[in-house]
DRENDO-1510 file (C-alpha; in Angstrom, 1 decimal, always signed):
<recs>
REC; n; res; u; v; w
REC; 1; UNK; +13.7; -1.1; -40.2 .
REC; 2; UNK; +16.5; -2.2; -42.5 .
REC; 3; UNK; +17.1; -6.1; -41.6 .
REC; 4; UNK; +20.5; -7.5; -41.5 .
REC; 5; UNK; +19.9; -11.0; -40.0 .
REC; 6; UNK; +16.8; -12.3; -41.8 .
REC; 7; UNK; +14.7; -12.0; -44.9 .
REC; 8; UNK; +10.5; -11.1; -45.1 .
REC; 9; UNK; +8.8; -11.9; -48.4 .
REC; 10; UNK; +5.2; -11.7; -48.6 .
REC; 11; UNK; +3.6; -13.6; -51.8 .
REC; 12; UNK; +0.1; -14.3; -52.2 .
REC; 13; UNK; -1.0; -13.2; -49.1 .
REC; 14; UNK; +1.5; -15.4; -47.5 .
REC; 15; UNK; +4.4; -13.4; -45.3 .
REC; 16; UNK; +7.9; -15.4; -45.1 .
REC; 17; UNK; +10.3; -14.8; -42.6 .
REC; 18; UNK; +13.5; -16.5; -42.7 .
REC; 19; UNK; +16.8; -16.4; -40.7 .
REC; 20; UNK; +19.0; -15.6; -42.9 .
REC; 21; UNK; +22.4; -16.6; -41.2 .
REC; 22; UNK; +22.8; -20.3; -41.7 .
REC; 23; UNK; +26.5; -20.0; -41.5 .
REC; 24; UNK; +26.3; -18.8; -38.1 .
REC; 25; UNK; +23.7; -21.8; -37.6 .
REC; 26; UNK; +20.9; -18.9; -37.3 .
REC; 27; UNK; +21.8; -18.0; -33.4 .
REC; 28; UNK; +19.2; -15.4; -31.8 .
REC; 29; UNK; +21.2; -13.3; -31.1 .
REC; 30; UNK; +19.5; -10.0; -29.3 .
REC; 31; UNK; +19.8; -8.0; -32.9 .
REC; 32; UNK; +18.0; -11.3; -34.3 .
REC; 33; UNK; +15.5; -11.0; -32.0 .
REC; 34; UNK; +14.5; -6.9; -32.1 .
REC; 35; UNK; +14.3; -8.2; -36.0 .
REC; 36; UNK; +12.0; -10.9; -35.9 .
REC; 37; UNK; +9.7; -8.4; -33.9 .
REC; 38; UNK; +9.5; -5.9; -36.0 .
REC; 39; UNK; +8.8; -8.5; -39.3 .
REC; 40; UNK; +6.1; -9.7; -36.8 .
REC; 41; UNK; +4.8; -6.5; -35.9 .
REC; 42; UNK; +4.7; -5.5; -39.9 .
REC; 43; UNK; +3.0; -8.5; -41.3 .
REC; 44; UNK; +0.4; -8.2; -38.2 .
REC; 45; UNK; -0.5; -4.9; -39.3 .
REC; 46; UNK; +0.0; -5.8; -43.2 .
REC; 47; UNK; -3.8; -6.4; -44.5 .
REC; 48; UNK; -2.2; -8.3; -47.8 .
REC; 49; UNK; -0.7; -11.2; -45.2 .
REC; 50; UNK; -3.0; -13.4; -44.3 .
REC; 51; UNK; -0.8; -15.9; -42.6 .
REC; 52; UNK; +3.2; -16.0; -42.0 .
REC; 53; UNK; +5.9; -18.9; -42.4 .
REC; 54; UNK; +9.0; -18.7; -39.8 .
REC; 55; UNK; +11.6; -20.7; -41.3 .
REC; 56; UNK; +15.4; -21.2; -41.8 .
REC; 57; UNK; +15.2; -23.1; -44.5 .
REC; 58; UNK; +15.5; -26.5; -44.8 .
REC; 59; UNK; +19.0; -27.7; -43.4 .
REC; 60; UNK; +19.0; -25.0; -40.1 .
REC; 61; UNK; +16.5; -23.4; -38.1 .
REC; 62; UNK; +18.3; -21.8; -35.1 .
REC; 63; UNK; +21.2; -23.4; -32.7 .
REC; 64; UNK; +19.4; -21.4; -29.7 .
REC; 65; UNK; +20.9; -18.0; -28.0 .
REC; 66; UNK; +24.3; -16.9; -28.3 .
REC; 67; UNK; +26.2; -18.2; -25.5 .
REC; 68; UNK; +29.2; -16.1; -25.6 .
REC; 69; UNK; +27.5; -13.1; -25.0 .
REC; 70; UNK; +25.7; -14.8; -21.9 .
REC; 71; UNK; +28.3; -16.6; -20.4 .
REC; 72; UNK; +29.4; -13.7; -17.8 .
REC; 73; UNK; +26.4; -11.5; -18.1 .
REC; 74; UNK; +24.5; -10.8; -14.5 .
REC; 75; UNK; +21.1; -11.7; -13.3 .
REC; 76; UNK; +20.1; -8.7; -13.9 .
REC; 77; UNK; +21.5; -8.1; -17.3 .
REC; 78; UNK; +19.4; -11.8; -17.9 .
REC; 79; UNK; +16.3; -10.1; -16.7 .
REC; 80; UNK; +16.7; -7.1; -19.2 .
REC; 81; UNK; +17.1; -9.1; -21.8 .
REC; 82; UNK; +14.0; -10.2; -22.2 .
REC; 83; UNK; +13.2; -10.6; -26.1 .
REC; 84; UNK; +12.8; -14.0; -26.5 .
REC; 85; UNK; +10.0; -14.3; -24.1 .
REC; 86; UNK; +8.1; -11.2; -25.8 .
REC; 87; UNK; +8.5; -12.4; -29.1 .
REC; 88; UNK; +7.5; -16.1; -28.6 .
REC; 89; UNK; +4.2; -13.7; -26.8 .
REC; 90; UNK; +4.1; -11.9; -30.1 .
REC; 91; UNK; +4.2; -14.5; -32.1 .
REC; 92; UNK; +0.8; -16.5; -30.0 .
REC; 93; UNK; -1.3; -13.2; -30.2 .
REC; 94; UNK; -0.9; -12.4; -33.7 .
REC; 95; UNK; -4.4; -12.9; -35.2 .
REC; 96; UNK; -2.8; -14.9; -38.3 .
REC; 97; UNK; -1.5; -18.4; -38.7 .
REC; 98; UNK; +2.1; -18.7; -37.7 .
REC; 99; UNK; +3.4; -21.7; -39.5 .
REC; 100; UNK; +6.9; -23.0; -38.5 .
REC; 101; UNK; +8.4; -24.4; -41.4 .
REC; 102; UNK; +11.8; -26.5; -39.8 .
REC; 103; UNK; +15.0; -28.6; -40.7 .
REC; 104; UNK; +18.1; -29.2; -39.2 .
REC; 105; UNK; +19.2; -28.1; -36.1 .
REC; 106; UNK; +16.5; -26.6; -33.9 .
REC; 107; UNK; +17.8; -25.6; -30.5 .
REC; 108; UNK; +17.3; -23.9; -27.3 .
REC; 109; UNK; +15.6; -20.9; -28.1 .
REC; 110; UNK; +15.0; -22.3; -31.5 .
REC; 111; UNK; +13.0; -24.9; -30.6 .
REC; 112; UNK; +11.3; -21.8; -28.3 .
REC; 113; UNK; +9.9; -19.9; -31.2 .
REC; 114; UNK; +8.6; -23.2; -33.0 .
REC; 115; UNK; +6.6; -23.8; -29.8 .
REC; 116; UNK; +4.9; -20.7; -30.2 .
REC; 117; UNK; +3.8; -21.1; -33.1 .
REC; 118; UNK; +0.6; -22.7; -34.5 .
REC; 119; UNK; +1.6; -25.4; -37.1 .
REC; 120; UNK; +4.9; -27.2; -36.8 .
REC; 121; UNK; +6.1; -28.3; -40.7 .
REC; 122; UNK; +9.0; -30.3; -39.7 .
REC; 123; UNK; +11.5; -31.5; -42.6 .
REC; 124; UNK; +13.1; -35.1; -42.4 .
REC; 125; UNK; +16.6; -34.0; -41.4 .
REC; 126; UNK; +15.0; -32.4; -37.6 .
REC; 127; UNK; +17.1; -32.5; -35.1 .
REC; 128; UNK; +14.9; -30.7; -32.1 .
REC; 129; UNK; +15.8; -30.4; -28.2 .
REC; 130; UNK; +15.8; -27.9; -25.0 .
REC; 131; UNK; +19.1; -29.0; -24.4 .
REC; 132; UNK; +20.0; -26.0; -21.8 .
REC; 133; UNK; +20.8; -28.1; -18.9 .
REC; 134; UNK; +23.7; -28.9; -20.7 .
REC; 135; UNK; +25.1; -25.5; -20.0 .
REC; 136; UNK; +23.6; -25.4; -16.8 .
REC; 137; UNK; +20.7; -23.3; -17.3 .
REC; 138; UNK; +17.3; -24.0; -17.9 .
REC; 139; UNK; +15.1; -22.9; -20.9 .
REC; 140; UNK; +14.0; -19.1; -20.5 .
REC; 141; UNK; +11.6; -18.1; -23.0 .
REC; 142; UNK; +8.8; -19.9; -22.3 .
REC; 143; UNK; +10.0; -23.4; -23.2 .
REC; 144; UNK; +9.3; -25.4; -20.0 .
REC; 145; UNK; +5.7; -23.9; -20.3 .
REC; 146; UNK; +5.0; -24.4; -23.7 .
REC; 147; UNK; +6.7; -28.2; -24.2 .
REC; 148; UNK; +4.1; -29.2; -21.3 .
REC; 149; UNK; +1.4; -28.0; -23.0 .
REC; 150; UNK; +2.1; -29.6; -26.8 .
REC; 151; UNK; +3.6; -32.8; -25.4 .
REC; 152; UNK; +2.5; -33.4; -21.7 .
REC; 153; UNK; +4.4; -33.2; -18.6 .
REC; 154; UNK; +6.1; -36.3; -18.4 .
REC; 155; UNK; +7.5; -36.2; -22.3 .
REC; 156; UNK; +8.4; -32.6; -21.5 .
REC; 157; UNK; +10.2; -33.2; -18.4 .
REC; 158; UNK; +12.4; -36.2; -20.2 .
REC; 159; UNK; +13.7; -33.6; -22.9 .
REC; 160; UNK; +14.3; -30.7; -20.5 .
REC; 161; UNK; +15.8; -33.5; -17.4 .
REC; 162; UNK; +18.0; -35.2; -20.3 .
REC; 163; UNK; +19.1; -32.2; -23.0 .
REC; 164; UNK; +18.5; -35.1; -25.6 .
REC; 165; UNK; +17.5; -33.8; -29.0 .
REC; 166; UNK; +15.1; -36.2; -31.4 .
REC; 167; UNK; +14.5; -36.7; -34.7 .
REC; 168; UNK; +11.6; -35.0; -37.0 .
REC; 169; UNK; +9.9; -38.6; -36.7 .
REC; 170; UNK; +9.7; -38.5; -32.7 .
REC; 171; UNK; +8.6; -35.0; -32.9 .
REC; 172; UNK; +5.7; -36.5; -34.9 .
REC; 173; UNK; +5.0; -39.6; -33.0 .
REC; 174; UNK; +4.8; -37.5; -29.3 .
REC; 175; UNK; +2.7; -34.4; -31.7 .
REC; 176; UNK; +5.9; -32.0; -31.6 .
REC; 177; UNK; +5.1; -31.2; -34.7 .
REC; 178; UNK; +2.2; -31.5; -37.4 .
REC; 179; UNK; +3.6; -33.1; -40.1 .
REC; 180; UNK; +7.3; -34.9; -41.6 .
REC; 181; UNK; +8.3; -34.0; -45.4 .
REC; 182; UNK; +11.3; -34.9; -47.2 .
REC; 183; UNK; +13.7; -31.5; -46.7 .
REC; 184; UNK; +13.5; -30.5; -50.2 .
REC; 185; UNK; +9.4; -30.3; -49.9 .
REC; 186; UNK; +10.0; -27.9; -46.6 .
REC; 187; UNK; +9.0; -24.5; -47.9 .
REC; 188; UNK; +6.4; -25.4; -50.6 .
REC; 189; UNK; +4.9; -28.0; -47.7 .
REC; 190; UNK; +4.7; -24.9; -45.4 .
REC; 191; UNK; +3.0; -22.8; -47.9 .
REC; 192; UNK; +0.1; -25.5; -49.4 .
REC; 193; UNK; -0.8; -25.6; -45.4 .
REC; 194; UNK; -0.7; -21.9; -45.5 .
REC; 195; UNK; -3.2; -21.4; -48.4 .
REC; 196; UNK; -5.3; -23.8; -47.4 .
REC; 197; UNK; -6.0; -22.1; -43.8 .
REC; 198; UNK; -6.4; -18.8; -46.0 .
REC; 199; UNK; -8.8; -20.3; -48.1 .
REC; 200; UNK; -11.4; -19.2; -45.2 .
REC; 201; UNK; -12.4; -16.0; -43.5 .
REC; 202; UNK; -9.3; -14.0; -41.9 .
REC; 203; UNK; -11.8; -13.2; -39.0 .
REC; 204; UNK; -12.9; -16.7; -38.9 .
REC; 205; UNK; -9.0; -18.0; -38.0 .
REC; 206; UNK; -8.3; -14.9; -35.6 .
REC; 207; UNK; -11.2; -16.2; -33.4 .
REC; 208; UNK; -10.8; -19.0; -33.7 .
REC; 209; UNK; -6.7; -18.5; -32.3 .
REC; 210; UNK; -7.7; -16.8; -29.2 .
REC; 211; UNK; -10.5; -19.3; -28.7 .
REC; 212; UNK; -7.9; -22.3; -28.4 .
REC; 213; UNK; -5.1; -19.8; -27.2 .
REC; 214; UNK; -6.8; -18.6; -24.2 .
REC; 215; UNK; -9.3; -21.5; -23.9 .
REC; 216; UNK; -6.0; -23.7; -23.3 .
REC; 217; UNK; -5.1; -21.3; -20.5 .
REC; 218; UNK; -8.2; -20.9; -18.7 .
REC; 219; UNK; -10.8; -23.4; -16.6 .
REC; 220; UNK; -13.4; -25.2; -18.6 .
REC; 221; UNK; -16.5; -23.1; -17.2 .
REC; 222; UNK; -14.6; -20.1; -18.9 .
REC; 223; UNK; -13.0; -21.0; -22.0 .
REC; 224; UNK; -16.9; -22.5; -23.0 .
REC; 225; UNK; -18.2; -18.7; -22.4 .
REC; 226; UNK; -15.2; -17.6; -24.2 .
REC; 227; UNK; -15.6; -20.3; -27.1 .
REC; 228; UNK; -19.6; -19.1; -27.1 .
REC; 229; UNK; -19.1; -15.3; -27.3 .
REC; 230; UNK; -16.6; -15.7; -29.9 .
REC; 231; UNK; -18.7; -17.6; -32.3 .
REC; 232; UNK; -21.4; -15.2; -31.4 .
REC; 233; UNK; -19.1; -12.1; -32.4 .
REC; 234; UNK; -18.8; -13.8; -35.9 .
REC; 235; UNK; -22.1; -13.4; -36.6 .
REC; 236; UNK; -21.4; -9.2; -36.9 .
REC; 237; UNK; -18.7; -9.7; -39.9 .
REC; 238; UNK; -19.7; -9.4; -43.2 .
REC; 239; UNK; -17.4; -12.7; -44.1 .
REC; 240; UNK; -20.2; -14.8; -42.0 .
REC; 241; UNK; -23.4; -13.7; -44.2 .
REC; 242; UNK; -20.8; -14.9; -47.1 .
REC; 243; UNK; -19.6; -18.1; -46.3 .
REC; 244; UNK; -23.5; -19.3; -45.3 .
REC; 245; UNK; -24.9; -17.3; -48.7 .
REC; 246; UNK; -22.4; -19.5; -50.7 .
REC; 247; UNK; -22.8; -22.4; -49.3 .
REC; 248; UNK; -26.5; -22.0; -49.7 .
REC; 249; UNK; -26.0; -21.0; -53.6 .
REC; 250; UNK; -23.5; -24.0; -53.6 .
REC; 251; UNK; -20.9; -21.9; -54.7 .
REC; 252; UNK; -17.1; -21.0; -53.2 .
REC; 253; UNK; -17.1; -18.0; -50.7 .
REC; 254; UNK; -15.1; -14.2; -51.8 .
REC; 255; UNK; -14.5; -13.0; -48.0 .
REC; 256; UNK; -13.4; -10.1; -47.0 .
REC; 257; UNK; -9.8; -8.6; -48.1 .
REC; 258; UNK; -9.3; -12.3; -49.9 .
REC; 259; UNK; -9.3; -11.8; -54.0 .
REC; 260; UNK; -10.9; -14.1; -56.6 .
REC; 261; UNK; -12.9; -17.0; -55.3 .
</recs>
């Protein structure tokens, strides 16, 4: 696929996707969307990326959907369009980091993708909300499920009841996001977090995604059987017998598809 509405870059094992329409403030719009799929889907199959940055640069991430186009459409034209739930679902079971790299305006569906993903990089200029009751709707692709979860129901249920939007150092204080850098720091902020996770086995991060992931989702009995066969399974992969033969030779670890030490 040809892409119109964005940009993927992949340097030093690092994939970069960016929405590349700041002048219309970055709005998903459903051509967006099937985009930022297929980047997803390539960089998931891509052996050289090791982990991806979703970013809009540093003054906009994304206003949310285009409202326009859904101000007359039917409940059942709504159900059909259903990309913004499956990629925010694409975007969790990616065996990669997914590091959200964010400044400016990040709205609505916007503020949707950042929640799935695994690191929140959040310049100083933020300005983050669910503000769909606004408009009289409520957030649709998975917002009201994953705010809960990163922030806690009663913090979740103030930004969704009031439409407010905060500031990158609110995101921070309530654990929104990971970390605050000056704008101008956005990108290479996002990418020093980026190598340091690939400093360590690819297989090592992919288990240890869908041990969180799913453990999050599932009762405690479970998500310790899940956590204990997962570390099990890493004792098959070749990147296990390296990382405890170098730390026995007291040297740094070469795993598996990762080049130089």
């Amino acid at each position: 696929m040809t892409y119109e509405f964005i940009r993927m870059d992949l340097e030093e094992n690092i994939g970069t996707i960016t929405l590349a329409r700041p002048e219309k403030r970055n709005v998903l719009m459903e051509e967006v969307r099937l985009e930022l799929l297929d980047a997803f889907d390539r960089l998931e199959k891509d052996a050289e990326a090791r982990a991806v940055i979703l970013t809009g640069g540093p003054d906009i991430f994304a206003a949310g959907a285009n409202i326009k186009a859904m101000a007359e459409a039917s409940p059942m034209e709504m159900y059909h369009r259903k990309r913004l739930p499956e990629l925010c679902r694409r975007i969790e079971a990616i065996h990669k980091p997914v590091i959200a790299a964010v400044g400016g305006y990040c709205l609505g569906g916007g503020c949707e993708l950042v929640l799935a993903c695994d690191l929140r990089v959040a310049a100083d200029n933020l300005r983050i909300g669910l503000p769909e009751v606004n408009i009289g709707i409520i957030p649709g692709g998975g917002g009201n499920i994953r705010l809960v979860r990163a922030i806690g129901k009663a913090r979740a249920k103030e930004l969704i009841f009031t439409g407010d939007f905060i500031s990158a150092e609110e995101a921070l204080r309530i654990g929104l996001v990971n970390r605050v850098v000056p704008k101008e720091n956005l990108l290479q902020e996002a990418r020093n977090l980026a190598k340091r996770c690939i400093r360590h086995s690819r297989h090592s991060l992919a288990m240890a995604k869908v041990a969180i992931n799913i453990g999050a989702e599932i009762d405690l009995e479970s998500a310790h059987s899940l956590e204990a066969l997962a570390f099990c399974m890493m004792f098959s992969t070749s990147d296990q017998k390296e990382g405890m033969r170098a730390f026995l030779e007291k040297r740094k670890p070469v795993y598996e598809g990762r080049k130089g030490a």
